[in-house]
Every structure is written in C-alpha cells, then in structure tokens.
C-alpha positions in Angstrom: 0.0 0.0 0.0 3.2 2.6 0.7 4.3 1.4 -2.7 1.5 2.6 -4.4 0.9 5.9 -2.6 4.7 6.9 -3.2 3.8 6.0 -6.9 1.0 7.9 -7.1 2.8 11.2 -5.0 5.2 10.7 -7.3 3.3 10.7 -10.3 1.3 13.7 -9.4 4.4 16.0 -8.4 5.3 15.1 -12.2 2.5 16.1 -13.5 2.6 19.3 -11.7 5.9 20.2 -12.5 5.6 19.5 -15.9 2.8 21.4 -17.0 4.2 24.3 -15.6 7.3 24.3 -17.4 5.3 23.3 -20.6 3.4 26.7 -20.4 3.9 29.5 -22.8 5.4 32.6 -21.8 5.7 36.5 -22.7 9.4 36.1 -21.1 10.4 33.3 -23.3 8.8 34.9 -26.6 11.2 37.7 -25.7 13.9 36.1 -25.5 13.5 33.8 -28.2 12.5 37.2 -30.5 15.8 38.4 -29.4 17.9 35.4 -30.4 15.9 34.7 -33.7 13.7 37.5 -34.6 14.8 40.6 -34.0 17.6 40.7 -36.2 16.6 39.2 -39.2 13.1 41.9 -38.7 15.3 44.8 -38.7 12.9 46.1 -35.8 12.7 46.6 -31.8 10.4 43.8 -30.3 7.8 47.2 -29.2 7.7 47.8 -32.9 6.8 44.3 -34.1 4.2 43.6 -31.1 2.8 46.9 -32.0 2.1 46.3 -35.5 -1.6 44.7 -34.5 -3.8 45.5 -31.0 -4.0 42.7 -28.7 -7.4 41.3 -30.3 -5.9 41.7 -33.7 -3.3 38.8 -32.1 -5.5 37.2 -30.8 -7.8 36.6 -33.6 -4.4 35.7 -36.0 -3.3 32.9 -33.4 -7.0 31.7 -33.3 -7.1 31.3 -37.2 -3.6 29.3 -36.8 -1.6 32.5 -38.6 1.1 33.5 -36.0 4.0 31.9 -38.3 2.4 33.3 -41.4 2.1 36.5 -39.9 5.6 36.8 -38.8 6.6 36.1 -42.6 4.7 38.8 -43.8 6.3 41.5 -41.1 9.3 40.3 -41.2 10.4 38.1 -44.7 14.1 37.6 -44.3 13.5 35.5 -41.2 14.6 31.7 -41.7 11.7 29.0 -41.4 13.7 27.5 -38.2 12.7 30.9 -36.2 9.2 30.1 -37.1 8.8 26.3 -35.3 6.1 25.4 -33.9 7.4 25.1 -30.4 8.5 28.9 -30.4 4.9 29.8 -31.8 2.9 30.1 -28.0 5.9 31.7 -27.1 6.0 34.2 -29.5 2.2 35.0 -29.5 2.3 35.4 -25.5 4.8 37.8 -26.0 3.0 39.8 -28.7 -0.4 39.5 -27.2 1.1 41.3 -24.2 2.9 43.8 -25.6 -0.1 45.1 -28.3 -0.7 48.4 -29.3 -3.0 49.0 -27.1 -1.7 46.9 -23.8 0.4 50.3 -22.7 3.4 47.7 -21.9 6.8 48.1 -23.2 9.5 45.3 -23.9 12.6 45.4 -22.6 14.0 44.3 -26.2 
C-alpha cells in the first residue's frame, strides 16, 4: 500500500511540474524574438508587437496565422525561427505587448 501511494505522489508532483514548465510565456517569446527575430526583422520587439492590438493577435493565433504573420512583417526571417514550439511563445509575448496593452519590452 506505501508502494503505491509513493507511486501515485510521485506521479502527481510530475504532472505538476511538468505542465508548468510546458506553459507559454511573454518572457520566453522575448527572448527567443531576441535570439531569432529581431535581427533578421530589422525592428525593436515594441515595434513588431505593436504592429496589431491585442485582439488583432488574438484573432491571427486563433485562425492558426502567427507563423504566417511573422513572414509577412518580417520576410528575411529563416523558417527555423518560425517552429512550432517557439509559436505560444512568440504569440504570448505579442499578445502582451499590443498596441493597445500600454506595456513596453525590454528588447
């Protein structure tokens, strides 16, 4: 009976920690614009989160068109930049910083 109570303690704490470190974040679509964006763009990362309101990013990452997107603003950027694991990443940190959120990035 310990065996299977450690199991399931175990389990859980596993579960727990790894969907926390599985979540997107603003921080880590900053830092991964940064590294693979922001050079290629030509831009600040207040200009490119700026380009739409924070419902116009929401509705493009709805329809599936944060990569696409991207493209369009910025076309010299490599398809590697565009993943799909950086894509949450790179939406939370756009959705954030919108035209109309009244944040600024540090980038």
């Amino acid at each position: 009976m310990k065996n299977i109570v450690k199991v399931a303690l175990a389990a859980t704490l596993l579960l727990t920690l790894g969907s926390t470190t599985a979540s997107a974040s603003p921080e880590k679509g900053q830092k991964y614009f940064t590294k693979k964006l922001k050079s290629p763009c030509g831009i600040s990362g207040a200009a490119l989160a700026g380009k739409h309101t924070q419902q116009e990013w929401a509705d493009i990452q709805a329809k599936g068109g944060i990569a696409a997107e991207l493209q369009t603003i910025c076309p010299k950027v490599k398809e590697g930049a565009l993943k799909g694991k950086y894509i949450e990443h790179y939406y939370d940190f756009l959705f954030k910083y919108g035209s109309d959120s009244g944040n600024i990035p540090a980038c």
